[in-house]
C-alpha positions in Angstrom: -19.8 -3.7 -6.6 -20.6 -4.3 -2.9 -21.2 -2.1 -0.5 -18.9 -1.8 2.4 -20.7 0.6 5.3 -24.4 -0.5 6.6 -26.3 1.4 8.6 -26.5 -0.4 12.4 -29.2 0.5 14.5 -28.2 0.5 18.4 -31.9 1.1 19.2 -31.5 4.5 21.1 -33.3 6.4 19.1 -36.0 8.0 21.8 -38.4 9.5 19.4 -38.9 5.9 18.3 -38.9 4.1 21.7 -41.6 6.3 23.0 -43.8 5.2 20.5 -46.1 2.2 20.5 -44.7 -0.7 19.7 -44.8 -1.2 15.2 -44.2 -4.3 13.2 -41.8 -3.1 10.2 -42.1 -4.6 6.5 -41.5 -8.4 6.0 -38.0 -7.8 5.2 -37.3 -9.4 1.3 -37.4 -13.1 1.0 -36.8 -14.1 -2.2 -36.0 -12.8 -6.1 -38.1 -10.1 -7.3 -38.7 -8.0 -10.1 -39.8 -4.3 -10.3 -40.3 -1.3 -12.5 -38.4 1.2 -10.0 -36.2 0.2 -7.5 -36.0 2.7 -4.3 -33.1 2.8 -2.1 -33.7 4.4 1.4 -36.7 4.4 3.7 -36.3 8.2 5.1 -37.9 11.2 4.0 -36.3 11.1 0.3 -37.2 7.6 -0.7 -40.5 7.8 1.0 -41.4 10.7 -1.1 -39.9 9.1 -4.3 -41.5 5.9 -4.1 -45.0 8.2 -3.1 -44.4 10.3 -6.3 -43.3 7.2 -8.4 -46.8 5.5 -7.7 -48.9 8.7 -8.4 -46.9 8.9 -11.5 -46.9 5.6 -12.9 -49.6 3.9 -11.1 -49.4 0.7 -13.7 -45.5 0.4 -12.5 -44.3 -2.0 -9.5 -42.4 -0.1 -7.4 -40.1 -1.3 -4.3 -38.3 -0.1 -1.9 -36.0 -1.3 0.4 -34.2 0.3 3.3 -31.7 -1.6 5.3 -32.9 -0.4 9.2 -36.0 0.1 10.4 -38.0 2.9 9.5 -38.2 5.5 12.1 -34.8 4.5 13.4 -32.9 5.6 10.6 -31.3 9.2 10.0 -34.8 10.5 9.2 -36.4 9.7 12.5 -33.6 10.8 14.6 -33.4 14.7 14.3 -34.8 17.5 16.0 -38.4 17.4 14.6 -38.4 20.5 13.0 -39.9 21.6 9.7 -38.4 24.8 8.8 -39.5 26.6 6.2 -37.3 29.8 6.5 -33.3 29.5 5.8 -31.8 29.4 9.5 -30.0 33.1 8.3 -29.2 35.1 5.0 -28.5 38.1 3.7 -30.1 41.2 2.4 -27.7 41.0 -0.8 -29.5 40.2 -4.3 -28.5 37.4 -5.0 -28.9 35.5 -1.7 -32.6 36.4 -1.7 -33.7 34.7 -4.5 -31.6 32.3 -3.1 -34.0 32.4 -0.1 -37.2 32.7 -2.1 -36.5 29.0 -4.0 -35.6 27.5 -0.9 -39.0 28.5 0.8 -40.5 27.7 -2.4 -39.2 23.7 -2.1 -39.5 24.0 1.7 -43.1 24.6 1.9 -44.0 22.4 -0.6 -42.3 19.5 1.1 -44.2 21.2 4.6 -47.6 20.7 2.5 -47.1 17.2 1.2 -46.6 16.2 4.6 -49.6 18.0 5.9 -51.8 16.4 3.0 -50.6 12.6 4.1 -51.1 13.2 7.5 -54.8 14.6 6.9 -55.2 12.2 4.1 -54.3 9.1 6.5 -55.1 10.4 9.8 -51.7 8.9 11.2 -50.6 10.6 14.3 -46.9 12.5 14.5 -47.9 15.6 16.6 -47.6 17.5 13.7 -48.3 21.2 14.6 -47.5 24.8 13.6 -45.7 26.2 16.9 -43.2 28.3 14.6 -39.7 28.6 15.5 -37.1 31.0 17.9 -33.7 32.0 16.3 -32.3 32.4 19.3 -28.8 34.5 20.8 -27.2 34.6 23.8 -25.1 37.7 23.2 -25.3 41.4 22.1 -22.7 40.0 19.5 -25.0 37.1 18.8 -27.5 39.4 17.9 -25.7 42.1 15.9 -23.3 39.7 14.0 -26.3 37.2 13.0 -29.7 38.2 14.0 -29.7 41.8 12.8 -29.0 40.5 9.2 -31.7 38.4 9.7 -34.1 40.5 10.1 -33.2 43.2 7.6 -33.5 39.8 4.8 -36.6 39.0 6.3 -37.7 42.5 5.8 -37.0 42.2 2.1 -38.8 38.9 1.9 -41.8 40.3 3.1 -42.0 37.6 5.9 -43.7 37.8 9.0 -41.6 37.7 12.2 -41.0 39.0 16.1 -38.4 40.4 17.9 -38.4 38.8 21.4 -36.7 40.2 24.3 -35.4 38.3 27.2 -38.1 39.1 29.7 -40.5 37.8 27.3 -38.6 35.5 26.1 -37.7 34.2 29.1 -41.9 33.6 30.1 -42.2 31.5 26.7 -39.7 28.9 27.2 -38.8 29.0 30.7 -35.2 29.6 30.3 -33.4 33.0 30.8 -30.3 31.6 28.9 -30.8 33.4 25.8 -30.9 37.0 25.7 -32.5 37.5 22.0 -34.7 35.8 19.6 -36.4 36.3 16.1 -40.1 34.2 16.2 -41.0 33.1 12.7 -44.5 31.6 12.4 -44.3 29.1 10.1 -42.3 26.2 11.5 -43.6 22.9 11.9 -42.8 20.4 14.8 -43.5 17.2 15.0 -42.5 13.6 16.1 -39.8 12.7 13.5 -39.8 8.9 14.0 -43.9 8.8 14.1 -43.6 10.9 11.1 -41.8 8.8 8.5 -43.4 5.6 10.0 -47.0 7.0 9.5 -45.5 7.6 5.7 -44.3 4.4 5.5 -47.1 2.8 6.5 -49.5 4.3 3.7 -48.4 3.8 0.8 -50.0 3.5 -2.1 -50.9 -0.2 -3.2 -48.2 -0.4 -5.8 -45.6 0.5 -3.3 -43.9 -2.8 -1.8 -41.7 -1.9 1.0 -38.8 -4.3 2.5 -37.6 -3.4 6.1 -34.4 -5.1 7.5 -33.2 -5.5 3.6 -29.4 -4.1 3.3 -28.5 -4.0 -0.1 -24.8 -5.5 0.2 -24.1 -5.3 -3.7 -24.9 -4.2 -6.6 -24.5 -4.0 -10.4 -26.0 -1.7 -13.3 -25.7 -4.2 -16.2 -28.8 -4.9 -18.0 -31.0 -2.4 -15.7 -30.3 -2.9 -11.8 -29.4 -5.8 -9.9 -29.7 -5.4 -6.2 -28.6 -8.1 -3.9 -29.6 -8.6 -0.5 -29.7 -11.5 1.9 -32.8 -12.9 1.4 -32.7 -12.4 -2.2 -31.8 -9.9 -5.7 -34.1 -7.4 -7.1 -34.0 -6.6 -10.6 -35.5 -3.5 -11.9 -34.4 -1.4 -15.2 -34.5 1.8 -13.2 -33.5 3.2 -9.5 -34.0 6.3 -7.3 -30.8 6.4 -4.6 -32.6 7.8 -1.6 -29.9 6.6 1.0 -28.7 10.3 1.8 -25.3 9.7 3.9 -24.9 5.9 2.8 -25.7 7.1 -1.1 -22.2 7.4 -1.8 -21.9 3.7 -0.9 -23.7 3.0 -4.2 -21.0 4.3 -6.5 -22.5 7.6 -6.7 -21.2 10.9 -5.4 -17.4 9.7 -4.1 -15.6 11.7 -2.0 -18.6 14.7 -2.1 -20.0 13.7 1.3 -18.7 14.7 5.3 -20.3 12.6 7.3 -21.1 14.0 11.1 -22.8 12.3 13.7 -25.2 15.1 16.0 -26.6 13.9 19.4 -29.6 14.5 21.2 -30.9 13.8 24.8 -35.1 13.4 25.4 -36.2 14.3 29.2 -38.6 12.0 30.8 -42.2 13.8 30.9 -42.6 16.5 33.2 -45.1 15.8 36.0 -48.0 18.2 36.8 -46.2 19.6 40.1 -43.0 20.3 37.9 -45.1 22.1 35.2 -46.3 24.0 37.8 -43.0 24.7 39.0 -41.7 25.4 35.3 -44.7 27.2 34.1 -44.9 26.2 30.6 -47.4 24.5 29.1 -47.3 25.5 25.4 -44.7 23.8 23.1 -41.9 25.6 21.7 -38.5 25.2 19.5 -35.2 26.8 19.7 -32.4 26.9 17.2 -29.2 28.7 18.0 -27.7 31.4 15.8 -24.7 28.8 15.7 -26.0 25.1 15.5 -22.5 23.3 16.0 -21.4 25.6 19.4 -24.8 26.3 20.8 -27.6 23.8 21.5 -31.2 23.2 19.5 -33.7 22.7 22.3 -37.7 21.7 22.0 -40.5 21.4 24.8 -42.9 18.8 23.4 -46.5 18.6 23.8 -46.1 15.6 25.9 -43.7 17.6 27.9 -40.4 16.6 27.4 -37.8 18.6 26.8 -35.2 18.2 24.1 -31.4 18.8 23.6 -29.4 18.4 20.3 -26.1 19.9 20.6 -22.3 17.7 20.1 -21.2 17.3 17.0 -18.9 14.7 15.8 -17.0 13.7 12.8 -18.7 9.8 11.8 -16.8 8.4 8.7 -17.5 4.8 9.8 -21.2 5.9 10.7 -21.4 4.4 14.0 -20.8 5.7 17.3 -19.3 3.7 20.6 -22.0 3.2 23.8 -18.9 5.6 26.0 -19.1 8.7 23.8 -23.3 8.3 24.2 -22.5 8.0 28.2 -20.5 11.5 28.1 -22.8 12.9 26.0 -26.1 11.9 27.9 -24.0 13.8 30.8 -23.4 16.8 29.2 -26.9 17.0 28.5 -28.1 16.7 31.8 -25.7 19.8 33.0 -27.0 22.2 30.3 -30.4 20.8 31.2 -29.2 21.8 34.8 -27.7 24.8 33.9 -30.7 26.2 31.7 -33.9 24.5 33.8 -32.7 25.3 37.5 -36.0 24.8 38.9 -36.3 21.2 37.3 -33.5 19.3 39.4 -35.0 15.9 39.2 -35.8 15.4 35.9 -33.4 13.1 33.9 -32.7 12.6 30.8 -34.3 9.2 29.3 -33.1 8.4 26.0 -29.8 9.8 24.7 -29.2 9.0 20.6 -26.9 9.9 17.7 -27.6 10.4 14.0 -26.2 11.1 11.3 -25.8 13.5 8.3 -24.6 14.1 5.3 -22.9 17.6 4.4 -21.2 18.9 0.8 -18.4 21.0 0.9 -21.0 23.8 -0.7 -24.3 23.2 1.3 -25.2 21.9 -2.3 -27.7 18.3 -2.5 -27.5 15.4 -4.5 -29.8 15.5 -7.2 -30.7 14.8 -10.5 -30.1 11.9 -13.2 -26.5 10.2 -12.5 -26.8 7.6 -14.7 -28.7 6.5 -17.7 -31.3 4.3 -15.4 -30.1 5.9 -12.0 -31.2 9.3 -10.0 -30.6 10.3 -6.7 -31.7 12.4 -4.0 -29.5 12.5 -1.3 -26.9 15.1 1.3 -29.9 16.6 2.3 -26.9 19.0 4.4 -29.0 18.5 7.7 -32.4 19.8 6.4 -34.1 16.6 5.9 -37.7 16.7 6.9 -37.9 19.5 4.3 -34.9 19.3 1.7 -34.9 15.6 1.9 -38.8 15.3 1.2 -38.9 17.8 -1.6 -35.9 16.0 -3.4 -37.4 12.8 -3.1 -40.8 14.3 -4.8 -38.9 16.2 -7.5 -36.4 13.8 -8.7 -39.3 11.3 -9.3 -41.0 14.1 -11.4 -37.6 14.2 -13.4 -37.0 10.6 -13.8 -40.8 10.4 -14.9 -40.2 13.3 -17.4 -43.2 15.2 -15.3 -42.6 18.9 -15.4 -42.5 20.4 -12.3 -41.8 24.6 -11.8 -39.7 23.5 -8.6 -37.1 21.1 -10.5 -35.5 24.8 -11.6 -35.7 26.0 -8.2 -33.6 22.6 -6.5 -30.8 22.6 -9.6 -30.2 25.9 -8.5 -28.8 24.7 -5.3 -25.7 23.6 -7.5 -23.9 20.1 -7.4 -21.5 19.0 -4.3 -18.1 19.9 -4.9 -15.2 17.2 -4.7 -13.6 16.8 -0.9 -10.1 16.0 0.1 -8.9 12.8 0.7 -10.4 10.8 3.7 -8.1 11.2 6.1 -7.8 14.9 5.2 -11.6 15.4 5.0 -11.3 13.8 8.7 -8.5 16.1 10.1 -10.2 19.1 8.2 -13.7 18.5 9.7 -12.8 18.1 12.9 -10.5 21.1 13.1 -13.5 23.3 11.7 -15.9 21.8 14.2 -13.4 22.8 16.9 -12.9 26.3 15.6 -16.9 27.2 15.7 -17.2 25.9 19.0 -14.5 27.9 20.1 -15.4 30.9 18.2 -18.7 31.0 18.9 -18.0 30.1 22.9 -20.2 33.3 23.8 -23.6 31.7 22.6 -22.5 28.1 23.9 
């Protein structure tokens, strides 16, 4: 079968560009054969081709992606490693809900911490924990309030933050109220899944630039690219939004496209001016009508917020233009005393949402797994599939297996256009409805 949609890469991505400069994987050359083939070079294949190789260290494992890594999906969101859910409830049910999903979220948060420490690669990986953050006494009765009391029944640590405090944390009086949890982890995302990338263990072969443009599952796998097939009798499908390209998972996956905006450093008379010096993170009570915001250690300030339905993956130079503006007035709007400082890089990415927040895991085939729709959580949810499912496909028991099946399966979506009409109605509707915390 042949794939139809590739990734392109309109090298935007500023968590990349501000990087020194890397040279990525030969991409393939020539026929080869391997015991596992990997698809995806993010935070699922990474981990799956890691776990593969701890697993079966006699086994040749490769793994392609068809970008570069650091300027796929993976090294285009927010840099957050969150390892609370964003809300829940206080009902039964929801909490053990809660408690699996810090279960696999931590784990994924430790793996990361042991290859960083193990390879000494820099990301500016570090524990600044997290503010859930409302604009309104509605914002905070209808969503943080619930919050809390759940917390309360998990036992976990967190602060109520008024606005005058608030306010002298991240130098912004925008928001109103805020729940601090301790245990989030920012970081780098594109310095973060390069660093991965680039310490592998020895029977890890990774192609860069290598789009797989068709495939067949006669006889084991047969992957074609342009500079040649591999042939392996077994495949992890790590390619999150593109997995359904494969086959796999048809008419399960929205695709949206979120954009962010990266300031240009702050200089020492505007810190001054600003008076922060210690990083922080925001995430809105509502992520599609309010706006995820970050002050980085190398003081920059961050803005993810636009959302936009992305069937065809790919979004036109204009729509960046507009977005890079809207930025800049919410930068305006929110840092007053910062006038002059622009926004530098402006970028899209993309993710993959179920109908039922569900992933795509498990065994879909006799010789095939996959671990994708990671539902916009992938530093965490897309690093712990990758792990598990190469436990699974390896027959290696793992306690946290249980806990990601329990997530369920994604449910079956309309019909494109419908999917399409659907999405960007609902997308609509919570900016609208949630116009008081915008």
């Amino acid at each position: 079968m042949k794939i139809d949609i590739l990734p392109s890469n309109d090298k935007t991505n500023g968590w990349n560009v501000i990087l020194p400069d890397r040279t990525p994987h030969a991409a393939l050359g020539s026929d080869c054969n391997a015991d596992w083939l990997v698809v995806g070079g993010g935070y699922a294949g990474l981990a799956a081709a890691r776990r593969l190789a701890e697993n079966r260290p006699d086994d040749k494992i490769v793994l392609v992606d068809a970008g570069i890594v650091g300027e796929n999906a993976s090294g285009r969101n927010s840099g957050f490693a969150i390892d609370t859910p964003h809300t829940t409830s206080a009902d039964p049910g929801e909490l053990n809900a809660a408690h699996a999903y810090m279960r696999l979220s931590r784990a994924a948060i430790a793996y990361h911490a042991e290859q960083i420490d193990r390879y000494g690669f820099d990301c500016d990986w570090h524990v600044a924990g997290k503010y859930q953050t409302a604009v309104t006494d509605k914002g905070r009765s209808d969503m943080l309030e619930p919050f809390s009391t759940a917390l309360d029944a998990l036992d976990e640590p967190y602060e109520w933050i008024g606005a005058e405090d608030l306010a002298a944390r991240i130098g912004t009086t925008h928001f109103k109220h805020a729940i601090y949890t301790p245990g989030c982890v920012l970081m780098n995302p594109a310095a973060l899944v390069r660093g991965l990338a680039d310490n592998m263990p020895e029977n890890v072969t990774i192609h860069e630039e290598t789009p797989i443009t068709e495939i067949e599952y006669q006889n084991g796998v047969q992957a074609r690219t342009p500079g040649g097939t591999i042939r392996a009798p077994r495949m992890i499908l790590g390619a999150n939004g593109f997995s359904d390209q494969f086959g796999f998972m048809q008419r399960k996956f929205v695709h949206i496209a979120t954009h962010a905006s990266l300031s240009r450093p702050l200089t020492d008379a505007e810190i001054e001016v600003y008076g922060i010096e210690a990083p922080w993170g925001v995430t809105p009570i509502n992520a599609v009508g309010s706006i995820t915001c970050r002050f980085t250690r190398d003081r920059r300030i961050l803005i993810r917020n636009r959302m936009d339905v992305a069937t065809s993956r790919s979004t036109a130079a204009s729509r960046q233009a507009q977005v890079a503006q809207q930025h800049k007035k919410l930068f305006d709007d929110w840092f007053p005393m910062l006038p002059e400082v622009t926004m530098e890089h402006t970028w899209t990415g993309y993710v993959a949402l179920s109908r039922n927040g569900a992933p795509a895991f498990g065994q879909v085939a006799s010789n095939v797994w996959i671990c994708a729709c990671q539902n916009a959580i992938g530093v965490t949810k897309g690093t712990i599939s990758g792990l598990l499912v190469a436990d699974l496909a390896c027959g290696r028991d793992n306690p946290l297996i249980e806990d990601m099946q329990g997530l369920g399966t994604p449910t079956d979506i309309p019909p494109q256009w419908m999917t399409e009409i659907g999405a960007r109605v609902r997308l609509a509707w919570e900016v609208w409805s949630n116009r008081h915390e915008a």
